[in-house]
SEKOL-644462 format. One record per atom (N, C-alpha, C): x, y, z; residue in one letter. Coordinates in steps of 0.1 Angstrom, whole numbers, plus 5000, padded with zeros to 4 digits. Atoms other than C-alpha are relative to their C-alpha. Layout:
% SEKOL-644462
XYZA...
//
This chain:
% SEKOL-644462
499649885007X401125315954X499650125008X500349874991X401525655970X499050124994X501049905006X398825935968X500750124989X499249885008X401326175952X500149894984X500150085009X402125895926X498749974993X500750015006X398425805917X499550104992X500749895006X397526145908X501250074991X499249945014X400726215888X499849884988X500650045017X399625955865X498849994995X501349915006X396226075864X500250144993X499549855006X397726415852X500549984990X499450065011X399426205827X498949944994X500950025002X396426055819X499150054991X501149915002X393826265813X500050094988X499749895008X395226525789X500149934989X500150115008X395926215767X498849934993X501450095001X392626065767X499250124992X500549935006X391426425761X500450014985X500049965011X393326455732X500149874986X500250125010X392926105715X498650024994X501549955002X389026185722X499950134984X500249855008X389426525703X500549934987X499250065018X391326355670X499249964993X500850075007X389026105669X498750104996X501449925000X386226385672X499750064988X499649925010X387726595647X500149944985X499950055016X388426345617X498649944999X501150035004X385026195620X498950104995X501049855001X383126525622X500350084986X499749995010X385226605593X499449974987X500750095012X384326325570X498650044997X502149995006X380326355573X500050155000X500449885004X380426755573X500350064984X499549965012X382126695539X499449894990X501150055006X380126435529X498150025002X500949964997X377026595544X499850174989X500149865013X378126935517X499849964989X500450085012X378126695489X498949964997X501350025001X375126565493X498750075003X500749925002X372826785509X499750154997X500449875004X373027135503X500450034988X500250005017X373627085465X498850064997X501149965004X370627195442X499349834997X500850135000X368026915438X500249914988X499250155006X368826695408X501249944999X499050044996X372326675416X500049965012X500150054987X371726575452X499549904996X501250115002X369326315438X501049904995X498750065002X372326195416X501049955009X499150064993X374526185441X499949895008X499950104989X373025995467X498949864991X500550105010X371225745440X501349944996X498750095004X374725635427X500349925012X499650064988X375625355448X501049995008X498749964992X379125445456X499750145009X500049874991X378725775468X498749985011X500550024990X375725655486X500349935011X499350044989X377625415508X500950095010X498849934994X380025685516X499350105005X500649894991X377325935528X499449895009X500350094987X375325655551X501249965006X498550044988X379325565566X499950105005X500449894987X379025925575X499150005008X501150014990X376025935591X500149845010X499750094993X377225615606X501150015012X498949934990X379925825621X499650085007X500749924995X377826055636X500049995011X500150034980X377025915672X501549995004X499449984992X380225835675X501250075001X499249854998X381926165667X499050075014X500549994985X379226235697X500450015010X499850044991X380326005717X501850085006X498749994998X384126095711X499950175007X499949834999X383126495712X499849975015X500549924985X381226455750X501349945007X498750024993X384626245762X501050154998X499349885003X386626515747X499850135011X500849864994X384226795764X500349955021X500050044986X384426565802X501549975010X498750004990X388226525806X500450144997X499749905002X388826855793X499650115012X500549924988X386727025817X500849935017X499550084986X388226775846X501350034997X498549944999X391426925836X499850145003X499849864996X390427255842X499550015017X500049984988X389227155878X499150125010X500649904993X388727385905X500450134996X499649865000X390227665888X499050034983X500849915014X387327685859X498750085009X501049924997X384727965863X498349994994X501450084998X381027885869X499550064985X500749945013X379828105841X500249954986X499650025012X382028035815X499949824997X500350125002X381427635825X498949984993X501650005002X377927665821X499949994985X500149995015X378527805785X500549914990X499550085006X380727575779X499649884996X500750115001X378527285788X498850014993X500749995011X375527415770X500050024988X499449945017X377127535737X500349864996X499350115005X378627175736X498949885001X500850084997X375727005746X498750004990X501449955014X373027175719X501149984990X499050045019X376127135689X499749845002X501050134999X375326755699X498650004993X501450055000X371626765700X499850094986X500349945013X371426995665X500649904991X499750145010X373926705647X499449954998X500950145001X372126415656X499050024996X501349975005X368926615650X500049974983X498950005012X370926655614X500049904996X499550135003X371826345608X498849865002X501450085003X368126155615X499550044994X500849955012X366726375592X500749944987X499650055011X368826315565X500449864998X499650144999X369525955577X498249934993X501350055007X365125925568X500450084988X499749995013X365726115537X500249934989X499550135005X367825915524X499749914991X501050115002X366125635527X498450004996X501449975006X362925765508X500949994980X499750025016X365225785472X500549835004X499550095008X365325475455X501650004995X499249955001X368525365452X500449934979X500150065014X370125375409X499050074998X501249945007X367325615403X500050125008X500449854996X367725975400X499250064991X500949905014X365026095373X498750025007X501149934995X362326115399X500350175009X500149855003X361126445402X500350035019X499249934989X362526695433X498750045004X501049974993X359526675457X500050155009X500049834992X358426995480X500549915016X499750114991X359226695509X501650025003X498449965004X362726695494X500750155009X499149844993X363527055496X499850025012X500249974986X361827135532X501149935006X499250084993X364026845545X501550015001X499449945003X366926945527X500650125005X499749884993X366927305536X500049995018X500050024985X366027195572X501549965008X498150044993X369726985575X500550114997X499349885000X370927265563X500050115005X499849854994X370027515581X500849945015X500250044986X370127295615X501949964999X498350024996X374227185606X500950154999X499349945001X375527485590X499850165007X500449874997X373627775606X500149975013X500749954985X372527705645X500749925004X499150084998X375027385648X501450055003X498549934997X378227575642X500150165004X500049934991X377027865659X500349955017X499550034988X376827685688X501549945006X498650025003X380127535679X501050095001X499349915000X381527895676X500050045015X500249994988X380027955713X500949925013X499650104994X381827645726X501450054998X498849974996X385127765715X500750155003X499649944990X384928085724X500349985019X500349994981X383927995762X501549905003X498550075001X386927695755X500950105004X498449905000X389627955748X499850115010X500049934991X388528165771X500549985015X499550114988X388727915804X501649994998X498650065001X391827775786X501150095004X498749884999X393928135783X500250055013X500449964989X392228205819X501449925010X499050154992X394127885836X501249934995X499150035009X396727885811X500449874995X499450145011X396627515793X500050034991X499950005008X396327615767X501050164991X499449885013X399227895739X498750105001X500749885000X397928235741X499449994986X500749975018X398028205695X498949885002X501050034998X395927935703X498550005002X501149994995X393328035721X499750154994X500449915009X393228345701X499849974985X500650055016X392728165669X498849915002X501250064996X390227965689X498850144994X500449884998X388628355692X499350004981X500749945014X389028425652X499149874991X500950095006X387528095642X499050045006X501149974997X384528125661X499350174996X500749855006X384228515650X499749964985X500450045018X384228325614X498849965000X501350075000X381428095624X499050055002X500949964992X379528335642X499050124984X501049955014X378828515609X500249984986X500450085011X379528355583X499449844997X500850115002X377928055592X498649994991X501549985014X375127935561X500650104988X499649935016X376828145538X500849994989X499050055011X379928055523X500449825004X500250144995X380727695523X501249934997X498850094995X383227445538X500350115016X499449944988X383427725566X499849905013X500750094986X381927455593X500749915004X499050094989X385227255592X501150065007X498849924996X386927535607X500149975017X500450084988X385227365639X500849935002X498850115000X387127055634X501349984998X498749955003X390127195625X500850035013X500049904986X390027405659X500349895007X500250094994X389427105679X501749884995X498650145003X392526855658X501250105006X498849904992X394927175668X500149995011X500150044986X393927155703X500049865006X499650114992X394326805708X501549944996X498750075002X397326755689X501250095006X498749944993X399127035710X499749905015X500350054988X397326845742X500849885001X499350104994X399126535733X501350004996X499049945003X402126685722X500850035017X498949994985X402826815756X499549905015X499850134989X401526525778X500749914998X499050084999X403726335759X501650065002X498750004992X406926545770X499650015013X499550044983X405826585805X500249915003X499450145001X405926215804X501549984999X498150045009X409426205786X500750095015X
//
């Protein structure tokens, strides 16, 4: 196989992979940030309710079981993406890119062991025990750590994204300007009004389903 040949189907490749990565990143991240509003940032004896019923408890531990590997899918997502931008991405705005995406990680998972021990402290079929001070600290803590300093850094990641992207042009100008107004959503309304944190994953399913949209016509 000729060198010109192996690297046009790594070109075909890659943008694919990024954007299977990103789907999967996006409907997972979805699920547990909506089963992660349900259950913990409620008021305390409905939270208690909720994750005491045994259905709705399975369905918050599946989220938190999706967790690592909306991770896993997000740093793929973050490793071909950036190997598509190559030698024509800018040092600064890498940097941002790789630390913004690399702390929204480590604040999840942080997220998601907390309230994965949680959890597992209620009895399950028993919500009439009383709403410890345990409770709330732990409580308030996922919540601050997903919807406040998580999808800030999330907002940071797609600024520096759309930024590179519109730079090197892969990415629609409305794109990467809607990249811009989500992240100006996140940046201050994060913690305040709520459901705003799947405006993240939203961002992310748009950008990969234009990514595999047009790696499957350059293919065609």
């Amino acid at each position: 196989m000729s060198t010109a040949g192996a690297l046009s189907r790594q070109a075909l490749r890659t943008p694919r992979a990024a954007a299977i990565a990103g789907v999967l990143f996006a409907l997972s991240l979805g699920a547990s940030l909506v089963l992660f509003r349900l259950a913990i940032p409620t008021t305390g004896t409905e939270a208690l309710a909720f994750l005491a019923n045994p259905a709705t408890r399975r369905w918050f531990f599946a989220a938190l079981y999706l967790v690592p590997f909306s991770g896993i899918a997000f740093l793929w997502f973050m490793g071909v993406v950036r190997d598509r931008m190559g030698a024509l991405e800018d040092r600064f705005f890498a940097s941002v890119f790789l630390g913004s995406g690399l702390l929204f990680l480590a604040l999840l998972f942080m997220a998601a062991a907390i309230a994965s021990g949680l959890v597992a402290t209620i009895p399950a079929e028993s919500s009439s025990q009383p709403v410890s001070d345990t409770w709330k600290l732990s409580r308030n803590l996922i919540y601050s750590l997903v919807s406040v300093y998580a999808m800030r850094m999330a907002a940071v990641f797609i600024i520096s994204t759309s930024t590179i992207a519109l730079r090197i042009a892969i990415l629609p100008r409305w794109l990467g300007f809607l990249g811009y107004a989500c992240a100006l959503v996140l940046l201050v309304t994060a913690g305040s009004f709520p459901w705003v944190e799947l405006l993240f994953p939203f961002w992310v399913l748009l950008v990969s389903v234009f990514i595999l949209v047009a790696s499957w016509h350059a293919k065609s």
